[in-house]
C-alpha positions as a Markdown table, in Angstrom:
| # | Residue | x | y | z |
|---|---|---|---|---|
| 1 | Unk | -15.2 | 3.1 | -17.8 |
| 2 | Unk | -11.6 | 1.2 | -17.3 |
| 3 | Unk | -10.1 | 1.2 | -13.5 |
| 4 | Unk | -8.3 | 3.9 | -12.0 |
| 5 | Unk | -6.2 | 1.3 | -9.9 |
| 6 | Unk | -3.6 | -0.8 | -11.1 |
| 7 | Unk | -0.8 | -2.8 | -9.3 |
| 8 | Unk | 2.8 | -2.0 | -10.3 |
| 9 | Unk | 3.3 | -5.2 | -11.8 |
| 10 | Unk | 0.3 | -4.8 | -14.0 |
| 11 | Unk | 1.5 | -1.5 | -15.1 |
| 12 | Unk | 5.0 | -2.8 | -15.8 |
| 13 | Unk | 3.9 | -5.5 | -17.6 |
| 14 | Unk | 2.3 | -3.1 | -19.9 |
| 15 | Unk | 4.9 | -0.7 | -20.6 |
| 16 | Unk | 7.5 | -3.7 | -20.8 |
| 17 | Unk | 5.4 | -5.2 | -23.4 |
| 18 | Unk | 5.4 | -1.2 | -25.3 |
| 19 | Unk | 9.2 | -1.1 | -25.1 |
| 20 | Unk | 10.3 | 0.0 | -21.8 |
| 21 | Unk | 13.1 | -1.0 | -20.2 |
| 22 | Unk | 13.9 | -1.5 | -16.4 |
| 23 | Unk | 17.1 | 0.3 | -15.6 |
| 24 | Unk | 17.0 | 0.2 | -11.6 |
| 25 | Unk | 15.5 | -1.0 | -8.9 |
| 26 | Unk | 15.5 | 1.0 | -5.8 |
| 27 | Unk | 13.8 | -0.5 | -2.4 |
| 28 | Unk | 10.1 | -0.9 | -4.3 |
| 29 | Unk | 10.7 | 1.0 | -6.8 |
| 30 | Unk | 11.0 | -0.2 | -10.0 |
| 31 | Unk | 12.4 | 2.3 | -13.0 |
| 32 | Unk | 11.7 | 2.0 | -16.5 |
| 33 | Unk | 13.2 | 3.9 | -19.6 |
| 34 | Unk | 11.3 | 4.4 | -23.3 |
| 35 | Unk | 13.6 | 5.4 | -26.0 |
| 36 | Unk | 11.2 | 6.9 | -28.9 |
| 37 | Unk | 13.1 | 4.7 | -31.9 |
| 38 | Unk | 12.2 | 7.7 | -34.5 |
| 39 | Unk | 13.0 | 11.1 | -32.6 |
| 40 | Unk | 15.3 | 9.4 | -29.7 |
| 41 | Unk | 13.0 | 10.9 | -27.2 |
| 42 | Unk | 13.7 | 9.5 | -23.8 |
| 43 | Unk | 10.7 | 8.6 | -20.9 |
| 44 | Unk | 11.8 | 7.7 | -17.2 |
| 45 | Unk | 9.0 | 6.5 | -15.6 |
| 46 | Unk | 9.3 | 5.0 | -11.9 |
| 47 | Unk | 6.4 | 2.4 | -10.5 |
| 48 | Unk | 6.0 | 1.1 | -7.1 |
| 49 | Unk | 5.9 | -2.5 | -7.0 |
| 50 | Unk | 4.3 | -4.6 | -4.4 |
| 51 | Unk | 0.7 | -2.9 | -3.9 |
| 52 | Unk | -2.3 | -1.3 | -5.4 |
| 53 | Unk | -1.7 | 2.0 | -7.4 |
| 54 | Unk | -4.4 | 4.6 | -7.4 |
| 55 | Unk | -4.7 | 8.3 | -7.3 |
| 56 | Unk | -2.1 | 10.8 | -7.6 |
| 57 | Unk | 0.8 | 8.5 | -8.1 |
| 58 | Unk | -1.4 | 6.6 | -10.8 |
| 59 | Unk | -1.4 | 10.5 | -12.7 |
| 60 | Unk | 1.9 | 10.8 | -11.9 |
| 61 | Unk | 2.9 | 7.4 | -13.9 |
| 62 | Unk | 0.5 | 8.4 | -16.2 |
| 63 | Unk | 2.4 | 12.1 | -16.9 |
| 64 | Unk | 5.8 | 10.6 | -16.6 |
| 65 | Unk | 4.7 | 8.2 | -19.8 |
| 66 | Unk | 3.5 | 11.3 | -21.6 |
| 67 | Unk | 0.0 | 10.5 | -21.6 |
| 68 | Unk | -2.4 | 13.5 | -22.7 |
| 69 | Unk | -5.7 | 11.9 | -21.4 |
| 70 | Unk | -5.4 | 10.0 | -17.7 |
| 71 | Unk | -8.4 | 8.0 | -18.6 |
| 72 | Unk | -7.5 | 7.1 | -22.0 |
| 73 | Unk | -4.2 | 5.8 | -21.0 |
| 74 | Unk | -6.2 | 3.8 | -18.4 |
| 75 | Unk | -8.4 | 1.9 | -20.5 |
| 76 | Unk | -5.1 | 2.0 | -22.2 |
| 77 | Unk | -3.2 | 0.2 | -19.2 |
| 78 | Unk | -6.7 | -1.5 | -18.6 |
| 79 | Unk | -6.8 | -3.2 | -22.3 |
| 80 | Unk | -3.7 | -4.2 | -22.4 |
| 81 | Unk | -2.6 | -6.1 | -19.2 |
C-alpha cells in the first residue's frame, strides 16, 4: 500500500518532473499550472510547502490534479518521487 503522506516538496517534485509549472508563490504556498499539450486543458493545483501533507488537503491536491483514484495517484506520487 503506498503512503498517504507526502511533504510538499515531494509532491512538487513530482508534478514538476510531469510538466507542471510554478506560477506563484504565496506565503507557503506554492502554485503550479499543467497545460494538457493535446486538448489545451489547464490544471491549477496549489501545495503547501514546508511540512507533512496528509488527509483532506492530500485529496484535495489529489482532485485539483484530476486524479480518479486517491490511492492510485499515491502510489503514483509514491513511485515517482
Amino acid at each position: 500500500m503506498a503512503r498517504q503522506r507526502f511533504t510538499g516538496r515531494e509532491i512538487v517534485s513530482v508534478l514538476t518532473d510531469f510538466g507542471y509549472t510554478p506560477v506563484d508563490r504565496t506565503g507557503s504556498h506554492l502554485k503550479l499550472r499543467y497545460v494538457h499539450p493535446k486538448t489545451g486543458e489547464i490544471r491549477n493545483v496549489t501545495v503547501p510547502i514546508g511540512h507533512e501533507i496528509s488527509g483532506d488537503t492530500l485529496r484535495h491536491i489529489a482532485d485539483q490534479c484530476g486524479a480518479d483514484d486517491f490511492h492510485a495517484w499515491c502510489e503514483w506520487i509514491d513511485e515517482h518521487r
